[in-house]
Every structure is written in C-alpha cells, then in structure tokens.
mmCIF file of the N, C-alpha and C atoms, coordinates in Angstrom:
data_MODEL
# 
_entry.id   MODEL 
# 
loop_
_atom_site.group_PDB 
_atom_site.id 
_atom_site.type_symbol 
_atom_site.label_atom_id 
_atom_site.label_alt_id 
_atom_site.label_comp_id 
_atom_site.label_asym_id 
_atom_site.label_entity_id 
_atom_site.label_seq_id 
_atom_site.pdbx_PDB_ins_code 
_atom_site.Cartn_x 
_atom_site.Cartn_y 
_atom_site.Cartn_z 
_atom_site.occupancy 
_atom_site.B_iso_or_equiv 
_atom_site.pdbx_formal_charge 
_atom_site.auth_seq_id 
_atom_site.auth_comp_id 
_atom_site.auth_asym_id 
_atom_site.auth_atom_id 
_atom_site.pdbx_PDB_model_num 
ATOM 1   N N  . UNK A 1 1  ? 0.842   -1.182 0.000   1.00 0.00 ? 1  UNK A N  1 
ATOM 2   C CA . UNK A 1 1  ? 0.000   0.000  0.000   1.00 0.00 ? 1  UNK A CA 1 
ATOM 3   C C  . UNK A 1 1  ? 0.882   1.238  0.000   1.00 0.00 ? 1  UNK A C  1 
ATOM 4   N N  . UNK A 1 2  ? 0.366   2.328  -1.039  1.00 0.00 ? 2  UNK A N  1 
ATOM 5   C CA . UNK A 1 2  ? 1.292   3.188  -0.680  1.00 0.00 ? 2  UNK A CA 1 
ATOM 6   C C  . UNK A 1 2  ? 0.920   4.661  0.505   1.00 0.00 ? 2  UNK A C  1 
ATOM 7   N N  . UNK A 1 3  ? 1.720   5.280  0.685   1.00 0.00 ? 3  UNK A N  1 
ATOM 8   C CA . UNK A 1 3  ? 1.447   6.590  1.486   1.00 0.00 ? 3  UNK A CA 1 
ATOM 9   C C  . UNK A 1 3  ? 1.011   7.497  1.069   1.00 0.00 ? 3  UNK A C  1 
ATOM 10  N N  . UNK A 1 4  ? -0.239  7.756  1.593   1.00 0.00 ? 4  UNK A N  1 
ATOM 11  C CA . UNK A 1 4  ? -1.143  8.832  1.319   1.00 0.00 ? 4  UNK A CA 1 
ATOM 12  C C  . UNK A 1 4  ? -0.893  9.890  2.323   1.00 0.00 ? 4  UNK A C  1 
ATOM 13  N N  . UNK A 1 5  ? -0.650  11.228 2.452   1.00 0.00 ? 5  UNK A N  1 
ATOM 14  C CA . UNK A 1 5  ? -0.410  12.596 3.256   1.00 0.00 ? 5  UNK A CA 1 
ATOM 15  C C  . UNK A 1 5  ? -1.340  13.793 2.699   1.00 0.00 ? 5  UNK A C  1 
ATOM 16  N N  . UNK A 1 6  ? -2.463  13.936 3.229   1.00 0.00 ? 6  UNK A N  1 
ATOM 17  C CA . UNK A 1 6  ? -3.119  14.802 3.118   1.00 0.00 ? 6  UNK A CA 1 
ATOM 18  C C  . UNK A 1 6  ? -3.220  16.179 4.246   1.00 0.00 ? 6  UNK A C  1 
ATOM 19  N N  . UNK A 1 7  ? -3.202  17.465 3.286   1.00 0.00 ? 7  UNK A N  1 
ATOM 20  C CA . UNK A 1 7  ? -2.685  18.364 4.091   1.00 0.00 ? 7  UNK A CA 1 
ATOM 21  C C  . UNK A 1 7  ? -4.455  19.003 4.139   1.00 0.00 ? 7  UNK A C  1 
ATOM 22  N N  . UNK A 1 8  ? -4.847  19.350 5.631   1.00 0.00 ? 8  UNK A N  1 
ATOM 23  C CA . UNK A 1 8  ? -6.568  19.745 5.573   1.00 0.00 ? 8  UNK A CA 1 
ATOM 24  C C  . UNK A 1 8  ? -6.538  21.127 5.803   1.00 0.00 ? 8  UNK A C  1 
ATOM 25  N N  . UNK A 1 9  ? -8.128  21.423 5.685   1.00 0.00 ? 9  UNK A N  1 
ATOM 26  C CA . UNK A 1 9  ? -8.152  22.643 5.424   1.00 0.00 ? 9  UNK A CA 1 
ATOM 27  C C  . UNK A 1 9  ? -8.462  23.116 6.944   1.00 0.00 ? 9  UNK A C  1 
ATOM 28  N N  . UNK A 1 10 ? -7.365  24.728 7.489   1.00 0.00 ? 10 UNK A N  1 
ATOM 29  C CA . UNK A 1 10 ? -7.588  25.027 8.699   1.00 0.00 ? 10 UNK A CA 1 
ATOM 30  C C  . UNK A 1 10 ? -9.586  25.194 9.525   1.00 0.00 ? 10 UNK A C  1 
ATOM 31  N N  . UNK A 1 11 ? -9.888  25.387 10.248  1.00 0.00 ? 11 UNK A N  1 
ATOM 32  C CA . UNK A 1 11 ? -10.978 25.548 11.440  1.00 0.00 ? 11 UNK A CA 1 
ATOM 33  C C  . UNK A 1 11 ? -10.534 26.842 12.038  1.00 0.00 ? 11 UNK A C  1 
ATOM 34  N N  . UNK A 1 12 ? -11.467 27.192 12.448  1.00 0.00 ? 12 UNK A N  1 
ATOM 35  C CA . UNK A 1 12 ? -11.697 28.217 13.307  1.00 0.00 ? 12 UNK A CA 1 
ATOM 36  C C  . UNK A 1 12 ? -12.714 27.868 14.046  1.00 0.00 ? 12 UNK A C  1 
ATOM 37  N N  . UNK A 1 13 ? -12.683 28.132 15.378  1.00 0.00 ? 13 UNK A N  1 
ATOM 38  C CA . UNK A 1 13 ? -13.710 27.790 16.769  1.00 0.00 ? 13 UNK A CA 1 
ATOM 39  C C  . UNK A 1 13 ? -13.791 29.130 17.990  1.00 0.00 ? 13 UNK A C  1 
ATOM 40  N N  . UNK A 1 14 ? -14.778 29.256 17.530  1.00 0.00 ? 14 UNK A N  1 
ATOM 41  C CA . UNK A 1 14 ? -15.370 30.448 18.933  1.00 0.00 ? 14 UNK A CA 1 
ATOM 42  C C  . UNK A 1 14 ? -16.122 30.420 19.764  1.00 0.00 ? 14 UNK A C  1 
ATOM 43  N N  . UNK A 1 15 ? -15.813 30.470 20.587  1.00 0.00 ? 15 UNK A N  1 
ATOM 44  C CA . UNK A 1 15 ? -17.082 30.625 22.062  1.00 0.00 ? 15 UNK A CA 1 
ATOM 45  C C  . UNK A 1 15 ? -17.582 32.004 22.088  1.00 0.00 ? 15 UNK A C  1 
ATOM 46  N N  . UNK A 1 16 ? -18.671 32.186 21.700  1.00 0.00 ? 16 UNK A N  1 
ATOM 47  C CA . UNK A 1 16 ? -19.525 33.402 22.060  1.00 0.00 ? 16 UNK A CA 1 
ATOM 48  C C  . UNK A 1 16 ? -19.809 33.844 23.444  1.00 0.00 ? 16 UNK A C  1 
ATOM 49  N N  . UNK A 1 17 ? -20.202 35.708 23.354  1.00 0.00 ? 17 UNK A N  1 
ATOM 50  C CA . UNK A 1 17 ? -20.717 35.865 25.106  1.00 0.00 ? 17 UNK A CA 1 
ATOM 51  C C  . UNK A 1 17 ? -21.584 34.703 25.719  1.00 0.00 ? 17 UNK A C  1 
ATOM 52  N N  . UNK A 1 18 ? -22.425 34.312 24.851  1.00 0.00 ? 18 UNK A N  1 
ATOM 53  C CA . UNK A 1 18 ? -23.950 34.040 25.231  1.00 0.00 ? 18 UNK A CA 1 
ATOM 54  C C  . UNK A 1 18 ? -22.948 32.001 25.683  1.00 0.00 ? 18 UNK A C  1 
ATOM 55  N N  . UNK A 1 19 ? -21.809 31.686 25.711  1.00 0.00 ? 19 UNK A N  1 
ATOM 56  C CA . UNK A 1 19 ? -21.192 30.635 26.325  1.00 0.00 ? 19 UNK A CA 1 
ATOM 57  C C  . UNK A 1 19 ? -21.489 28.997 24.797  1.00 0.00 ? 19 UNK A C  1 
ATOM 58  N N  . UNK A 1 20 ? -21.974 29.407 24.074  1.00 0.00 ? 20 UNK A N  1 
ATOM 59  C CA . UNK A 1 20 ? -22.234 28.696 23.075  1.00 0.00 ? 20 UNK A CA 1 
ATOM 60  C C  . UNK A 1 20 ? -20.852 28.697 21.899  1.00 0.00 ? 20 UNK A C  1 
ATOM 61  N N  . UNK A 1 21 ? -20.842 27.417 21.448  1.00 0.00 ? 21 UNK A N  1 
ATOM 62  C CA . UNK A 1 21 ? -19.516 27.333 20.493  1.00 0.00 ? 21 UNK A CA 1 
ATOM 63  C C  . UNK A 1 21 ? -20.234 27.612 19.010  1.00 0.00 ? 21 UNK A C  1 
ATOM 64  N N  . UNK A 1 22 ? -19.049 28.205 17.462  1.00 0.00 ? 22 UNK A N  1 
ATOM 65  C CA . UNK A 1 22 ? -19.782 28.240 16.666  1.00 0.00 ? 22 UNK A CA 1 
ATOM 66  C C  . UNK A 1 22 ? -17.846 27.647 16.063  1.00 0.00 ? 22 UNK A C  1 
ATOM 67  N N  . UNK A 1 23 ? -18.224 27.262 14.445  1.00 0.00 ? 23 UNK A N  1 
ATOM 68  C CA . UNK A 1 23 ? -16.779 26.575 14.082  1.00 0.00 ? 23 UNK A CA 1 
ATOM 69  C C  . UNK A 1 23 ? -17.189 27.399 12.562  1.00 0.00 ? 23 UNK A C  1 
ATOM 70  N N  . UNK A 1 24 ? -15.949 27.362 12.111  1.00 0.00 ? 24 UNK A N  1 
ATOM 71  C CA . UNK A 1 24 ? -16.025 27.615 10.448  1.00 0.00 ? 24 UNK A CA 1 
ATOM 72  C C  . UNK A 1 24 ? -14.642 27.266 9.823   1.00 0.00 ? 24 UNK A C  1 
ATOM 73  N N  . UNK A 1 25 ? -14.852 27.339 8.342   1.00 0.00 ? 25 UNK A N  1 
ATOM 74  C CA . UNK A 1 25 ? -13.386 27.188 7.582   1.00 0.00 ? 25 UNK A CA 1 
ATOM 75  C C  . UNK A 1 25 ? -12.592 28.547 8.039   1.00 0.00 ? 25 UNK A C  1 
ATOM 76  N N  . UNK A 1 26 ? -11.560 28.727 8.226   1.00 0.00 ? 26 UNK A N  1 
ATOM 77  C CA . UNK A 1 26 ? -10.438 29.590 8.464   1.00 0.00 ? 26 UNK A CA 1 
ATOM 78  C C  . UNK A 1 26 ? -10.368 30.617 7.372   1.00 0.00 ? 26 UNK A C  1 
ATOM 79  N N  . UNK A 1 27 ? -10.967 30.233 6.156   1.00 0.00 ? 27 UNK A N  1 
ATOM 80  C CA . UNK A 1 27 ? -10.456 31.069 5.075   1.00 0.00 ? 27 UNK A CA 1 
ATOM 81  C C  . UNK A 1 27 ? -12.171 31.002 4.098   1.00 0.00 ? 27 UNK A C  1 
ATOM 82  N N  . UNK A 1 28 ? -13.139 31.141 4.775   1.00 0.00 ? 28 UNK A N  1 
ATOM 83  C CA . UNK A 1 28 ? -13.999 31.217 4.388   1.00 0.00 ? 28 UNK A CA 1 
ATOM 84  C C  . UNK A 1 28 ? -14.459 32.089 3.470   1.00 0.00 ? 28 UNK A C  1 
ATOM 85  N N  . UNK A 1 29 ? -15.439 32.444 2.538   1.00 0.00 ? 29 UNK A N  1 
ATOM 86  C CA . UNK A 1 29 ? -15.624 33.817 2.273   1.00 0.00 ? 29 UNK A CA 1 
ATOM 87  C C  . UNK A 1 29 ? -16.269 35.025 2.887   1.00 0.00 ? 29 UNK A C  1 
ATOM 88  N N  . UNK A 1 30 ? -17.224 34.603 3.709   1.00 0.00 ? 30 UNK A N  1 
ATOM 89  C CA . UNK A 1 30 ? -17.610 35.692 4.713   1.00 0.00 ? 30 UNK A CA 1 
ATOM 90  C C  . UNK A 1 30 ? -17.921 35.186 6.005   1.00 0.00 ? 30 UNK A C  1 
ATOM 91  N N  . UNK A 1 31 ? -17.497 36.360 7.084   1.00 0.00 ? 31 UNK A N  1 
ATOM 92  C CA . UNK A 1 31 ? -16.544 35.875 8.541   1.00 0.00 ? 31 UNK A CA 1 
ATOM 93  C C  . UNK A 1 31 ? -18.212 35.338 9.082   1.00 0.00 ? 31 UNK A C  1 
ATOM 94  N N  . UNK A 1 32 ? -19.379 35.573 8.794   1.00 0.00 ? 32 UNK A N  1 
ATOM 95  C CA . UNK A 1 32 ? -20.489 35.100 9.340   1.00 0.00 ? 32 UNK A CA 1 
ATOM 96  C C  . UNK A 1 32 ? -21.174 33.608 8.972   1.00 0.00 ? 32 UNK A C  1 
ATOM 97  N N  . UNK A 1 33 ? -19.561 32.854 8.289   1.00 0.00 ? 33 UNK A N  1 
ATOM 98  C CA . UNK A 1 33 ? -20.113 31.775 7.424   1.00 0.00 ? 33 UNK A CA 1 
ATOM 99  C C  . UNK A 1 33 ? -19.958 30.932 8.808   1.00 0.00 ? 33 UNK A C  1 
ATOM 100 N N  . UNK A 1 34 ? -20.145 30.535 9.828   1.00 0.00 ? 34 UNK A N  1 
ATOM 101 C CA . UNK A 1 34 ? -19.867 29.936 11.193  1.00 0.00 ? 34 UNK A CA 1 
ATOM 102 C C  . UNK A 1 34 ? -21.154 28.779 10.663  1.00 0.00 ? 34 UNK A C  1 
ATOM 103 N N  . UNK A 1 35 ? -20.683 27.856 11.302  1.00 0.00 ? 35 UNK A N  1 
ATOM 104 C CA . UNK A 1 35 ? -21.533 26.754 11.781  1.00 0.00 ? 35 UNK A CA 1 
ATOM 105 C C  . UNK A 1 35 ? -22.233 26.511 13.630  1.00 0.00 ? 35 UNK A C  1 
ATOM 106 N N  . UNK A 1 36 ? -23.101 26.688 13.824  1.00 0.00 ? 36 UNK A N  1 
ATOM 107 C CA . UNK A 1 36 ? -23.229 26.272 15.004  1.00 0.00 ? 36 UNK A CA 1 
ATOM 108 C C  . UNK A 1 36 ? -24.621 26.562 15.811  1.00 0.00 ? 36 UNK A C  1 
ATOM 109 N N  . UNK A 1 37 ? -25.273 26.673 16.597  1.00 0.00 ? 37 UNK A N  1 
ATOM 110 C CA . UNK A 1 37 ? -24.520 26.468 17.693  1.00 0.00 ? 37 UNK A CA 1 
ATOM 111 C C  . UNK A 1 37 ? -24.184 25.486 18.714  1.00 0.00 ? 37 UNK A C  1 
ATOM 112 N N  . UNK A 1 38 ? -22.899 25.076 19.459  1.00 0.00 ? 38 UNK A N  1 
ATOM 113 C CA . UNK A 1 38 ? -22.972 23.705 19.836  1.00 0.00 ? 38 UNK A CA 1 
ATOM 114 C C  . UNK A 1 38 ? -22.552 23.915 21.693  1.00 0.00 ? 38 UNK A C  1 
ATOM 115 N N  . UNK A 1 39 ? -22.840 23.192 22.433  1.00 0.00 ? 39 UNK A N  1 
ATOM 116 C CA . UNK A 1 39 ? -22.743 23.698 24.004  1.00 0.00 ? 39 UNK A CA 1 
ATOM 117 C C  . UNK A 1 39 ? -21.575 23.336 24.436  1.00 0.00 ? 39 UNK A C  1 
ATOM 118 N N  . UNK A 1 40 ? -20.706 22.470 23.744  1.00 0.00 ? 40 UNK A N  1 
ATOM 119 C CA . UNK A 1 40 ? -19.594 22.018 24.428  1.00 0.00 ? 40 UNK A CA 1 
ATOM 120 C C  . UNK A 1 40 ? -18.509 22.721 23.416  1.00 0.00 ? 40 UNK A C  1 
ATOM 121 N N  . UNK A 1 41 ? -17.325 22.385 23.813  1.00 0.00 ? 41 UNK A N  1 
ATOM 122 C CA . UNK A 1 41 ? -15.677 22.465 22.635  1.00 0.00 ? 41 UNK A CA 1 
ATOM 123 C C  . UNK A 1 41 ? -15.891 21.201 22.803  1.00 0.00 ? 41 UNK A C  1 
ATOM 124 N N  . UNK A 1 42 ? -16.349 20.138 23.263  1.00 0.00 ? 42 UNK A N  1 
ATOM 125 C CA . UNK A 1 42 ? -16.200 18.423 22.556  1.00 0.00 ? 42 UNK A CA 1 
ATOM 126 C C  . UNK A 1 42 ? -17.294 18.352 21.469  1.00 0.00 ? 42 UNK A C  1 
ATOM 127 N N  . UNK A 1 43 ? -18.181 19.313 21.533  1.00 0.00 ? 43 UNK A N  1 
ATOM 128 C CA . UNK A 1 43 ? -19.188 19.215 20.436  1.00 0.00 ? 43 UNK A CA 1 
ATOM 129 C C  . UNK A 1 43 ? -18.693 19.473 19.322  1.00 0.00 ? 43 UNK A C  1 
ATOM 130 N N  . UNK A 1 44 ? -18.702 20.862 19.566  1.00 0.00 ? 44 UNK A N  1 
ATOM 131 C CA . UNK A 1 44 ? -17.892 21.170 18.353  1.00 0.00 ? 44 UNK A CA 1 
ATOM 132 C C  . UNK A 1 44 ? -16.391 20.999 17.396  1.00 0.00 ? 44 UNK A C  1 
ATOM 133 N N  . UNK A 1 45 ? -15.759 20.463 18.671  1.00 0.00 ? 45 UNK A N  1 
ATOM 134 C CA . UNK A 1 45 ? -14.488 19.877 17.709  1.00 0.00 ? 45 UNK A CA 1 
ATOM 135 C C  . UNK A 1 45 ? -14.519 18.449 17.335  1.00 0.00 ? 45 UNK A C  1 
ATOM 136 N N  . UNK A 1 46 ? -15.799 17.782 17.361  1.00 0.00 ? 46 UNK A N  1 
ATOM 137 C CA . UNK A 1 46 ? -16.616 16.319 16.949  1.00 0.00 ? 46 UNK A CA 1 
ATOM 138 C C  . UNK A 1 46 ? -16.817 16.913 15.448  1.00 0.00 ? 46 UNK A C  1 
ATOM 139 N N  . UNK A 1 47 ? -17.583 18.162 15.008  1.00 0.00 ? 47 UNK A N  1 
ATOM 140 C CA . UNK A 1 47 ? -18.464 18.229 14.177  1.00 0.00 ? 47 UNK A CA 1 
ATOM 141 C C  . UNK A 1 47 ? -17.179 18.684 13.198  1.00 0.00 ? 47 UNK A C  1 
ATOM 142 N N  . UNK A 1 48 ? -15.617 19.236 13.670  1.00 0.00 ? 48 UNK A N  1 
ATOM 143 C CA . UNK A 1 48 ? -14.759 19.771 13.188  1.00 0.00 ? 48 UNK A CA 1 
ATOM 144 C C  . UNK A 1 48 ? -14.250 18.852 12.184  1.00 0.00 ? 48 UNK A C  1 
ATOM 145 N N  . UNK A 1 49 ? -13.877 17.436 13.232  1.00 0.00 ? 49 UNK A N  1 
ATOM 146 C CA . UNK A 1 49 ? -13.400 16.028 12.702  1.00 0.00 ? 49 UNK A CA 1 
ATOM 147 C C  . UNK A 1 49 ? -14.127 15.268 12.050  1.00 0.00 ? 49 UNK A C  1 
ATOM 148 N N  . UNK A 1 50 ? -15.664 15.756 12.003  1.00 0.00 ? 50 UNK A N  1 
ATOM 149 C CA . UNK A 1 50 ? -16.154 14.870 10.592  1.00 0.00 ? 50 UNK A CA 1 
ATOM 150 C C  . UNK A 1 50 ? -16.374 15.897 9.456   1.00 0.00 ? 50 UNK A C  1 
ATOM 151 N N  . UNK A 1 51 ? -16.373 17.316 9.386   1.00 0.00 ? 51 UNK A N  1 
ATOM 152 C CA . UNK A 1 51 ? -15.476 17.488 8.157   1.00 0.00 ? 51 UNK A CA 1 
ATOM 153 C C  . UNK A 1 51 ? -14.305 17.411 7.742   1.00 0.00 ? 51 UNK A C  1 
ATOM 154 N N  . UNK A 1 52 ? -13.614 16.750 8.900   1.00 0.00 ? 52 UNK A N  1 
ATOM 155 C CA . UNK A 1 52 ? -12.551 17.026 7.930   1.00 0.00 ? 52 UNK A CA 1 
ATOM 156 C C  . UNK A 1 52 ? -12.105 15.360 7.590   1.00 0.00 ? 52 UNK A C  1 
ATOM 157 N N  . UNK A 1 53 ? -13.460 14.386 8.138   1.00 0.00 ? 53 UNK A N  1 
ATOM 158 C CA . UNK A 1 53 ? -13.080 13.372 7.579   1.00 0.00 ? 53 UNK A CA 1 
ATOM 159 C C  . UNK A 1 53 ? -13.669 12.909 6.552   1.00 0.00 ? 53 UNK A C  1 
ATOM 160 N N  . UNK A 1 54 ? -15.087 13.667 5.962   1.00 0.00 ? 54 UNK A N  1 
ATOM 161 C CA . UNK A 1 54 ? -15.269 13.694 4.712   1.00 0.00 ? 54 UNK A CA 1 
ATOM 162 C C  . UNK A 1 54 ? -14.691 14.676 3.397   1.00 0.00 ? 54 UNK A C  1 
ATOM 163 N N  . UNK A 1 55 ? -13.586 15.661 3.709   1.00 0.00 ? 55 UNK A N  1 
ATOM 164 C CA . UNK A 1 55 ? -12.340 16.091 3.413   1.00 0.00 ? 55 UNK A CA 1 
ATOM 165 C C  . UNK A 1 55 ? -11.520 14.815 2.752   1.00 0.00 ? 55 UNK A C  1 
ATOM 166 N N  . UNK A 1 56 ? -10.950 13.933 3.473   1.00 0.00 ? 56 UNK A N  1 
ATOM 167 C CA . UNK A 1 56 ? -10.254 12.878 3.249   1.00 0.00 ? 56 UNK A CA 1 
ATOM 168 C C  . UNK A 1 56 ? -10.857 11.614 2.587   1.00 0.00 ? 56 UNK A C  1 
ATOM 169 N N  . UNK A 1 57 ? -12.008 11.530 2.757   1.00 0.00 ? 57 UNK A N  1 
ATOM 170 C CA . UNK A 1 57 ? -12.396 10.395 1.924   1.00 0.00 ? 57 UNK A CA 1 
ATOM 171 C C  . UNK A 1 57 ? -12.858 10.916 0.461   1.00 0.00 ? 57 UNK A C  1 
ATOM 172 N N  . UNK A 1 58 ? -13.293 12.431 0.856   1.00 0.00 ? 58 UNK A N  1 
ATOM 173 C CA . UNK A 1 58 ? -13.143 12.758 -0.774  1.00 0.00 ? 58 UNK A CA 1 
ATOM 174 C C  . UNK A 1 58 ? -12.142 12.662 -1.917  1.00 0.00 ? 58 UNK A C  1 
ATOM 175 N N  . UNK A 1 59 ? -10.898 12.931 -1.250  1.00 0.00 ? 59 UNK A N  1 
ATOM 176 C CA . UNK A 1 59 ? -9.639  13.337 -1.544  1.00 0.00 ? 59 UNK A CA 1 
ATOM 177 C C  . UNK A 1 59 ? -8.882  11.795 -2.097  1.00 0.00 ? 59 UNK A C  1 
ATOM 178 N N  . UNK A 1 60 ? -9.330  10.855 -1.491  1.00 0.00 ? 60 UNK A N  1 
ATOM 179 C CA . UNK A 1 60 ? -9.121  9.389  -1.803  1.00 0.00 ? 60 UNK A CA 1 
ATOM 180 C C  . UNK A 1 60 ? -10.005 9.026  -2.774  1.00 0.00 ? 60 UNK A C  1 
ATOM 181 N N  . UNK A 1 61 ? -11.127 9.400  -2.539  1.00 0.00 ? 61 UNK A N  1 
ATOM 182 C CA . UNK A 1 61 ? -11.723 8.898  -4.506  1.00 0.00 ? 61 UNK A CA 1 
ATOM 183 C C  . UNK A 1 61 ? -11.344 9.756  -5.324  1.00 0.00 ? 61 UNK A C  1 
ATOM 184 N N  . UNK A 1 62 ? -10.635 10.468 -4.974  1.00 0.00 ? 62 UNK A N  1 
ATOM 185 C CA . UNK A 1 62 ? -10.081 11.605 -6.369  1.00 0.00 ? 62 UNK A CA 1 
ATOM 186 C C  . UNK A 1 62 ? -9.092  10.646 -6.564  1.00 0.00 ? 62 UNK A C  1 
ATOM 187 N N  . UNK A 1 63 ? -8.094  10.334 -5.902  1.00 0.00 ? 63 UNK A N  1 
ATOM 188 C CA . UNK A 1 63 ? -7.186  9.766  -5.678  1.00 0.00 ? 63 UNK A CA 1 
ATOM 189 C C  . UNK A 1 63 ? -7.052  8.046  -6.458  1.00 0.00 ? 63 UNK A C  1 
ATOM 190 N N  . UNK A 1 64 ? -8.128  7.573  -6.328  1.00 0.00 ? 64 UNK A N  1 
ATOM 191 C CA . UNK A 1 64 ? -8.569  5.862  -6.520  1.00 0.00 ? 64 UNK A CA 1 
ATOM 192 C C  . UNK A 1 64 ? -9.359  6.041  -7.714  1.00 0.00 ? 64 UNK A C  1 
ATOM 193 N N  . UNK A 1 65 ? -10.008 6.835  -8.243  1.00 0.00 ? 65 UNK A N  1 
ATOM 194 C CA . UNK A 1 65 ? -10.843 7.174  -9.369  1.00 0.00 ? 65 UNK A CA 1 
ATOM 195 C C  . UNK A 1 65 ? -10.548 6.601  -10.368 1.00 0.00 ? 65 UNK A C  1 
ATOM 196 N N  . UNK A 1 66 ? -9.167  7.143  -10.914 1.00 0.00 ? 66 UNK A N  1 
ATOM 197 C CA . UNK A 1 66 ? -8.216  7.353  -12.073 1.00 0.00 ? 66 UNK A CA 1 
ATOM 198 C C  . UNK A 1 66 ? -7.428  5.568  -11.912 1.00 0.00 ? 66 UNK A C  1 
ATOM 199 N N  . UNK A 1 67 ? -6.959  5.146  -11.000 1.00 0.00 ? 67 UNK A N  1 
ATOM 200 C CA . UNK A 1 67 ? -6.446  3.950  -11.029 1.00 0.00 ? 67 UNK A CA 1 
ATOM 201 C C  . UNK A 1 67 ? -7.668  2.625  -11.638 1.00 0.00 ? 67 UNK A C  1 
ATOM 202 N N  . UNK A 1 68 ? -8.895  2.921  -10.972 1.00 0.00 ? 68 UNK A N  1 
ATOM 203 C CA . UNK A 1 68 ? -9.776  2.183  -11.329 1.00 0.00 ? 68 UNK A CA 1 
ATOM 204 C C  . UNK A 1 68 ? -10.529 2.015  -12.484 1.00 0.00 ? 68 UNK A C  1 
ATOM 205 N N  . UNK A 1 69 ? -9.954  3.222  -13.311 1.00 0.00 ? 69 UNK A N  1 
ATOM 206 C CA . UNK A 1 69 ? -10.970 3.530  -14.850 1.00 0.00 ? 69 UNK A CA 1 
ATOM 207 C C  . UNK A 1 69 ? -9.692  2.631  -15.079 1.00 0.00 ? 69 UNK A C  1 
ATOM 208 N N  . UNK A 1 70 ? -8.304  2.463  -15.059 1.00 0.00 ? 70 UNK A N  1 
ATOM 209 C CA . UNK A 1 70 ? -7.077  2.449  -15.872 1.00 0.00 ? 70 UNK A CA 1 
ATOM 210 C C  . UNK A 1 70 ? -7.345  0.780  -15.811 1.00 0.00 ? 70 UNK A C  1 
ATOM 211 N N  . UNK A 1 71 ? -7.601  0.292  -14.822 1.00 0.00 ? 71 UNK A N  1 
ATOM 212 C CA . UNK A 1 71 ? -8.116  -1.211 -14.162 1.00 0.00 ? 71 UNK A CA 1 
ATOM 213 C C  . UNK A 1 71 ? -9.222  -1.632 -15.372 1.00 0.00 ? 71 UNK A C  1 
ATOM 214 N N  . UNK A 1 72 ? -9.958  -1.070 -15.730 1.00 0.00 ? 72 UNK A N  1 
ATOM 215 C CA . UNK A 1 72 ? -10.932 -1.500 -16.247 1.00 0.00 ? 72 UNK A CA 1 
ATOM 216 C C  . UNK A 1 72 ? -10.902 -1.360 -17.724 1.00 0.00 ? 72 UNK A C  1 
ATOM 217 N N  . UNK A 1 73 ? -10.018 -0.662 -18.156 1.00 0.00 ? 73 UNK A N  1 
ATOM 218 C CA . UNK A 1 73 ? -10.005 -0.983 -19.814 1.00 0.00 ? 73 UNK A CA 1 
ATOM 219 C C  . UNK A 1 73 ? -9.306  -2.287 -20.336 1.00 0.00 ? 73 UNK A C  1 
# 
C-alpha cells in the first residue's frame, strides 16, 4: 500500500458571550459563514473532525478514481 499525506483545510472555533460554540473554515468567504450552535468544545471539535473526515475520503476517490478507470479498460 502506498502513502497517502493529506494536508486539511484550517478551522476556526469560537465561544460566544452568550457561552455557546460556533466553528467555520479559516479562510472562508464571509466571517459570518460559522456553523453552530454547539454547548460544548467536545461538540464542536466532533463536528470539526467529521469534516474534515469527509475532506479525506473525498480526496481518496479523487485519488482511486483514475487507477480504477485504468483497471478497467
């Protein structure tokens, strides 16, 4: 098998006054693009790690796509 190294895309995580968490991409296009709201930092850095683990499984059928058409002719 070979080595796969995928580099992800940064997070951003804030706790608001009101004690509630909100998360977003780091490099979003507008700063109100937040996701949330969630009551814990285990909530929200749960909801962090499954984008960014459908990030990676995307990134692997990009990846496996092209080998498998090449398989099949």
């Amino acid at each position: 098998m070979s080595k796969s190294i995928f580099a992800l895309n940064n997070w951003t995580a804030e706790q608001r006054s009101n004690g509630h968490w909100y998360y977003g991409d780091t490099y979003r296009d507008a700063p109100q693009q937040f996701r949330g709201p969630y009551k814990s930092v285990a909530s929200v850095t749960l909801m962090i790690a499954r984008e960014m683990t459908r990030e990676i499984l995307r990134r692997q059928q990009r990846m496996t796509a092209p080998m498998e058409d090449r398989h099949a002719a």
